[in-house]
C-alpha positions in Angstrom: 224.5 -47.1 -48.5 227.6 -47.7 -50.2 231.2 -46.6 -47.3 234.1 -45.4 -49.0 237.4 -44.8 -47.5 238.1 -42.0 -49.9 235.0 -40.7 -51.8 235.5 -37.7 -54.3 233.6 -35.2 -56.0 234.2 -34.5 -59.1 235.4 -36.6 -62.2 238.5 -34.4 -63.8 242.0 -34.5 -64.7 242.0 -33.5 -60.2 240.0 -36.3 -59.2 241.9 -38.7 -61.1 245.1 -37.4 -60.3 243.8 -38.3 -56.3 243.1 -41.5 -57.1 247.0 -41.9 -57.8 248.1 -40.2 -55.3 246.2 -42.6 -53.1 247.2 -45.6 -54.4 250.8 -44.6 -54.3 249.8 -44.5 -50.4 246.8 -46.8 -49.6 246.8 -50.1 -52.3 243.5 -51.8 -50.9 241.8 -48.3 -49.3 237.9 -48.4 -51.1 237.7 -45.4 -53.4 234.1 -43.8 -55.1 233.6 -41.6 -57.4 230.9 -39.3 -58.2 230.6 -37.3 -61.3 228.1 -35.1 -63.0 229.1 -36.0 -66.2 228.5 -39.3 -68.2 232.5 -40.1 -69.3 235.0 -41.1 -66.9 238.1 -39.1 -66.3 239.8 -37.6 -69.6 242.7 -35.0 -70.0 240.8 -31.9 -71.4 243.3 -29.8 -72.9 243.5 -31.8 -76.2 239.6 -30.3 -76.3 240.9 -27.0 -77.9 244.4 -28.0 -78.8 245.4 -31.9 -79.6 242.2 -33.3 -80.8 242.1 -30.6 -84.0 245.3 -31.1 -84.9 244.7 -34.9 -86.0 245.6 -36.9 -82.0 243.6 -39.9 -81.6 240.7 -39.5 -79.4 241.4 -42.7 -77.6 244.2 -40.8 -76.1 242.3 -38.5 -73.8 241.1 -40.8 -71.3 242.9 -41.7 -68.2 243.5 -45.3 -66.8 241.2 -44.8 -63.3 240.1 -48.1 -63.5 243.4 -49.7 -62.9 243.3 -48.2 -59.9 240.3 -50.1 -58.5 237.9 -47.1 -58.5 234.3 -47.2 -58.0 232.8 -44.9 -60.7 229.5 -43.1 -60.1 228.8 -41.1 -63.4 225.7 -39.1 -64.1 225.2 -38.0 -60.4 225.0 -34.8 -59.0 225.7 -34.4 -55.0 222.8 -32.3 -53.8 224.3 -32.2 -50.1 226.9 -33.1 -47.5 226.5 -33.7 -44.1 229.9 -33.6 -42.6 228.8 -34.4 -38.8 227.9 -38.0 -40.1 230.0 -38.0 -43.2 227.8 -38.9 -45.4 226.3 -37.6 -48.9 222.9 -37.5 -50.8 223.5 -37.3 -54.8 220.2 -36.3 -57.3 219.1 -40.1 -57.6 218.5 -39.9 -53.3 221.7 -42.3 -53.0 223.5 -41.9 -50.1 226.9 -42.5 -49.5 229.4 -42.6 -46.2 233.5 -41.8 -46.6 236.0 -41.8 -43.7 238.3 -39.2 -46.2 236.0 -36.5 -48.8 237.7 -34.9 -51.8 235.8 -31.9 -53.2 237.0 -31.4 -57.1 233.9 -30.0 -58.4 235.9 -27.9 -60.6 233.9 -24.7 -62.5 230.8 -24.3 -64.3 230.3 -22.4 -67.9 229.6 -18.6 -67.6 226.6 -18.5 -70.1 225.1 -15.7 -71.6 220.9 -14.5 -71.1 220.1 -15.4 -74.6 220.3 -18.0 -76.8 219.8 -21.3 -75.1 221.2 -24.6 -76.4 222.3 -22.9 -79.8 225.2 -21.5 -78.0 228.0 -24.4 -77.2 229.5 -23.2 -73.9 232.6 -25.3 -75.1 234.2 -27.6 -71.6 233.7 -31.1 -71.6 234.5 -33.9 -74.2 230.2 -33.8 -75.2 230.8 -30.4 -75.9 234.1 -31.3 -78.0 231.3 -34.2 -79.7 229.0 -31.5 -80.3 231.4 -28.9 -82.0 233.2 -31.7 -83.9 230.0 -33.2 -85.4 229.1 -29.4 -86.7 232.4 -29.2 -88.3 231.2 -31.5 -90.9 228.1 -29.8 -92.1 228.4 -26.2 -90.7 231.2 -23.7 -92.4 231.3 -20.3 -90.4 231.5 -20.1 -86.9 231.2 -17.4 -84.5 233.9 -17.8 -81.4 232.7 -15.5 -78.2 235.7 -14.6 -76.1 238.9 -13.6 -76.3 240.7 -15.6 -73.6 241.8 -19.2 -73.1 239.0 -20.9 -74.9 238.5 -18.4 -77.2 241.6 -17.9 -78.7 242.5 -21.7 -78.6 239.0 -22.7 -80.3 239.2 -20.2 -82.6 242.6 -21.1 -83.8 241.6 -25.1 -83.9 238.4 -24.2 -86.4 240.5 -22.0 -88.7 242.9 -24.6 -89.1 240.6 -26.8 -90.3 239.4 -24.7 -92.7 236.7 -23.3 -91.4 235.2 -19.6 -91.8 235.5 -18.4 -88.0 234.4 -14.8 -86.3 236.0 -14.3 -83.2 234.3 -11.0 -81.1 235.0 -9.8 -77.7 234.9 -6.9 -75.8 238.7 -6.2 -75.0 241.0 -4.8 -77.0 243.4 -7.6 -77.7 243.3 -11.5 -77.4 244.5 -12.8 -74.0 244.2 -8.7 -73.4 243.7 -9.3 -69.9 247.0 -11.5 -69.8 249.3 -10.1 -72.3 250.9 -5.9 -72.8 248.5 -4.4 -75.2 251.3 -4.2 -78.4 251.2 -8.6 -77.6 247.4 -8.9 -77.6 247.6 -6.0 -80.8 250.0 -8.5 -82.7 247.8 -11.5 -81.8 245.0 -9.8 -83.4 246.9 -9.0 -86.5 248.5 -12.2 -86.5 244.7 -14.0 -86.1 243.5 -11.9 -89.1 245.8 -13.0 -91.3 245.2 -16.9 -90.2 242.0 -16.0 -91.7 239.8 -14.8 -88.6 238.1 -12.0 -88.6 238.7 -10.2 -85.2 236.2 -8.2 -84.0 237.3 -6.2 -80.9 235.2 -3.8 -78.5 232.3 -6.1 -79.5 230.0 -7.7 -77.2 227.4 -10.7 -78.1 224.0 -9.2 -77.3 221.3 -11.6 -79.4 220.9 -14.8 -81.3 218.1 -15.3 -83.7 217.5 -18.0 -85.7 216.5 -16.6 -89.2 215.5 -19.4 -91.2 217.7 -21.6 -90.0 220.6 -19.0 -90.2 221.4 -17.8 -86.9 222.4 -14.3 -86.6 224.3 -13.1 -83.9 224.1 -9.6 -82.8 226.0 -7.1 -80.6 225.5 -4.4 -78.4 227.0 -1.9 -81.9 224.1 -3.4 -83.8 226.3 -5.3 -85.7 224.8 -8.4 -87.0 226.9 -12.0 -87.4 226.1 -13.9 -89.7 227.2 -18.2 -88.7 226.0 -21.4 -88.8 227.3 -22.4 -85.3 228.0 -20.4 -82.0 230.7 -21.4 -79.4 231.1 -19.3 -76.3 234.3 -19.4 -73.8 233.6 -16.9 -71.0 235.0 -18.2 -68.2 234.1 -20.4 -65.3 232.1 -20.0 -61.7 233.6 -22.6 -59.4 231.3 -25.0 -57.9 231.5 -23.3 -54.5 227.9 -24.0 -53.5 227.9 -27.8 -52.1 230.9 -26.9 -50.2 229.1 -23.6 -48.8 226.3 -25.6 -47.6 228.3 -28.1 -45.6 229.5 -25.5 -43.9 233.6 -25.1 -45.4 234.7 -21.5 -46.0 234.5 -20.4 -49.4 235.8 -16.9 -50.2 237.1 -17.1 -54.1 237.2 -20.4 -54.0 237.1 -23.2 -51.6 239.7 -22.1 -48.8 242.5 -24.8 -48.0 245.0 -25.0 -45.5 248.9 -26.4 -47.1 247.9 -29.7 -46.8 244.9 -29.2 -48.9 242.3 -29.4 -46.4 239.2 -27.7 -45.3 238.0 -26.3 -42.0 236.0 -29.5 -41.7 238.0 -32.6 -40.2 238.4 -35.1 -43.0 237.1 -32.9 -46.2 240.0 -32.0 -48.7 239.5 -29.7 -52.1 241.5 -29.3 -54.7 241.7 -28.2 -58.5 240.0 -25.5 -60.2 237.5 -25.2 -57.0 240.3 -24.9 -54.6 241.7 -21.3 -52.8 245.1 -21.9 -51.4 248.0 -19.7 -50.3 251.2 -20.2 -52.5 254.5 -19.0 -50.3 256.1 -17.6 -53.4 254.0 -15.3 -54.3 252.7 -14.4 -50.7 249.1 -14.8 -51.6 245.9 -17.0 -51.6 245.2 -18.4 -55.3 242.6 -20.2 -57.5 244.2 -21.6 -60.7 242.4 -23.0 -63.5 244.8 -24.9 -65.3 246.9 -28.9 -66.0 249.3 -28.2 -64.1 247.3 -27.3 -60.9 244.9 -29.8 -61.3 247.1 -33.1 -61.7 249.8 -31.6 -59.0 247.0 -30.2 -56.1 244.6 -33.7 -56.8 248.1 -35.7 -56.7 248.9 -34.3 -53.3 245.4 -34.2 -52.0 244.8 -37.9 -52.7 248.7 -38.9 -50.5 247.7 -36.5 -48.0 244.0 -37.8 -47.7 246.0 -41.9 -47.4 247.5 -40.4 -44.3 250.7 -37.9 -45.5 250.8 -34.6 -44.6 252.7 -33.0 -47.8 252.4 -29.4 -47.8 251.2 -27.6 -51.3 253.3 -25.0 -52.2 253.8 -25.7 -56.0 253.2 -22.7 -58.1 251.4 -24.1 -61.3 252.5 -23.0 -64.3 250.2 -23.1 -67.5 250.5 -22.9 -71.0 248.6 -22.3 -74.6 248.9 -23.2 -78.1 247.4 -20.5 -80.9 248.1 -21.8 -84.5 252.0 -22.6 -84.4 252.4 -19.9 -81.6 252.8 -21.4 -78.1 253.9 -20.3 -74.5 254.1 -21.7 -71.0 253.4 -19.0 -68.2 254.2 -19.0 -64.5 252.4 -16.8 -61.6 250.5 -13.5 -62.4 249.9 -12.7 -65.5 248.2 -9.3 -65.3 248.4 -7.1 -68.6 248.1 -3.8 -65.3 251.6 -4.9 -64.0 254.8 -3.2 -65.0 256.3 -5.4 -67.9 259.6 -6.0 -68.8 259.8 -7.6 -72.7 262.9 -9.4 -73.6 262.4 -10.4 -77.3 264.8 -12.5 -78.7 262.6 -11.9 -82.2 259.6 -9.6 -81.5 256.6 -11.6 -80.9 258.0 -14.5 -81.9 260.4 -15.8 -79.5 261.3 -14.3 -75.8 259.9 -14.0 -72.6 258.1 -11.0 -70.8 258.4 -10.4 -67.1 255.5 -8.7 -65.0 256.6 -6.8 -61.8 255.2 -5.3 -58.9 257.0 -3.4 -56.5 260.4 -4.8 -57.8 259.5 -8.4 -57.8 259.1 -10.5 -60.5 255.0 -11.8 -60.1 254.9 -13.3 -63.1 256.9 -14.7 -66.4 255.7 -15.1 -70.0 257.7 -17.9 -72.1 256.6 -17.2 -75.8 258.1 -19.9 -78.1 260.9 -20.4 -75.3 260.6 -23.8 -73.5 262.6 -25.6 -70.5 262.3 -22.7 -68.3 259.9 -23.2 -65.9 261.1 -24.0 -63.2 264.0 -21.3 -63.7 261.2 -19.2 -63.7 259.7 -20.2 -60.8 262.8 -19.5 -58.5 262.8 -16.2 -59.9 259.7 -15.3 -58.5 260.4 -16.7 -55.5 263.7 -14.4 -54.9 263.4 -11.3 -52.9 264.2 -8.6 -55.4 264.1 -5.8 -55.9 264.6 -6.3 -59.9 265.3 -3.1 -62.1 263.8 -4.0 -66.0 267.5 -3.5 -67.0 268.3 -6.5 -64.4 266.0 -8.5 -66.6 267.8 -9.0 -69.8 268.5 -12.2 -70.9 268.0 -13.4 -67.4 266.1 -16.5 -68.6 267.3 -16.9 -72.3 265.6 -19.9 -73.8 267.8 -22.8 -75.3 269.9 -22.4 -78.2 
């Protein structure tokens, strides 16, 4: 039964970024690592973005071993028993840690039908998968009109592939973006090449000989070669829920990242903590939050007690389009739109009750952080106080 000072769950961009923030603290400390997956630690937004637009593969994976890690892929935990410290993974090895990071991160939303034909695109086998279709498949179908979506979408198109993008908004990124944004994204998709089908939701997939035919809820029927589906994410709440920790959204967190169990941090995608600016408890999904939080998790678990009060910001890149976004990004908040050329360059501000909640940066870049202190400041904010207030460079 292998003893770890600092065992973690989870082998992300979070639980990598730990294992630095450890060793900027604790050199000699013993370290495990237990990952579902068989790859160790990689950056995964080149999965939709970088890795289509010819960067090396190589170039994804992080330097963990460096660090003196012991890597444990291909595992599952099945269970946590915080009393004894100590865990039981799916091959009935058990393991004891005197410090327990849970970055378990999120699991696919699938859909009811379709099975294995349907790439529910996340993890560098997936990117395998998908890439290795690209080279004998033509038309794709791309379900979902958010991050993944829109991103994966945008990466087959540009290389030259036939691609169907459906979902049952009205807009791209509709949920994040004012309707006439996620109405020019559409538009702007279409004439990339993409046919955009709106107000559509996936309901079959047959395979008619060796065509597979993707149908919706309108009777529609889709005619592809390959599927790829980005719905979303559940958070892997249910290890932590069984030891005991309080999970509401997410796994809850105090400011120094830990649980209400002595000695058991989480962080990442999994983690619910409370962010001072914007006076609320969050779950972020995104870089930023995941190399910051599992940064600052792994110091504080090596004996700091940093508080976490970063408010992540995260960003996108569709065709030669890009933006960085900080705090709520809710298309039912007030917005303000500041365009320095509509759609193409300026920066939308969402509001509640006077205060800034949230700040759009479309094609303008080097103002995060001046974002950031703007939600952070009292208000109130009239939309005419919002003009140029955070004019990008040049």
């Amino acid at each position: 039964m292998p003893h770890y000072n600092y065992l973690i769950v989870g082998g992300g961009m979070t639980a990598d970024a730990a294992t630095s923030g450890i060793r900027e603290i604790d050199s000699s400390g013993t370290i495990g690592l237990i990952s579902l997956e068989p790859d160790g630690p990689y950056d995964r937004p080149p999965l939709t973005k970088g890795l289509w637009k010819n960067q090396p593969f190589d170039a994804i994976w992080r330097h963990i071993r460096g660090r003196n890690v012991q890597l444990h892929l291909g595992r599952k935990v099945e269970a946590i028993d915080p009393q004894h410290k100590r865990l039981t993974d799916d091959h009935q090895n058990r393991y004891t840690f005197d410090k327990l990071l849970l970055a378990t991160g999120g699991t696919p939303r699938r859909l009811t039908f379709g099975g294995e034909e349907i790439i529910y695109y996340r993890t560098v086998g997936d990117y395998r998968r998908l890439r290795a279709l690209t080279e004998k498949s033509r038309r794709f179908a791309v379900i979902g009109g958010g991050f993944i979506g829109s991103e994966i979408a945008a990466a087959l198109a540009m290389n030259q592939k036939e691609v169907v993008l459906l979902f049952p908004g009205t807009g791209i990124g509709g949920h994040l973006f004012p309707p006439d944004l996620a109405e020019f994204l559409n538009n702007f998709y279409r004439r990339k090449g993409v046919e955009v089908l709106t107000g559509e939701s996936a309901a079959e997939l047959e395979n008619r000989g060796g065509q597979l035919v993707l149908k919706t809820r309108s009777e529609r029927e889709v005619m592809v070669d390959s599927v790829v589906a980005g719905l979303g994410i559940e958070p892997n709440v249910e290890l932590a829920r069984l030891a005991g920790l309080t999970v509401t959204e997410g796994i809850e967190v105090d400011e120094f990242l830990r649980t209400n169990q002595p000695d058991i941090y989480a962080a990442g995608d999994v983690a619910a903590f409370h962010n001072p600016a914007l006076g609320k408890r969050l779950r972020v999904e995104h870089e930023d939050n995941a190399n910051t939080m599992g940064r600052l998790a792994g110091r504080n678990m090596a004996g700091k007690a940093e508080p976490y009060h970063h408010l992540p910001f995260f960003y996108s890149d569709l065709f030669e389009l890009g933006y960085e976004a900080v705090g709520e990004l809710d298309a039912r908040l007030q917005t303000v739109a500041d365009w320095k050329e509509p759609y193409r360059e300026g920066v939308i501000y969402y509001l509640r009750e006077g205060r800034v909640r949230g700040v759009l940066l479309w094609n303008v870049w080097g103002q995060v952080d001046a974002a950031r202190q703007l939600i952070a400041e009292p208000g109130p904010f009239r939309p005419e106080d919002l003009k140029g207030r955070l004019p990008g460079p040049g």
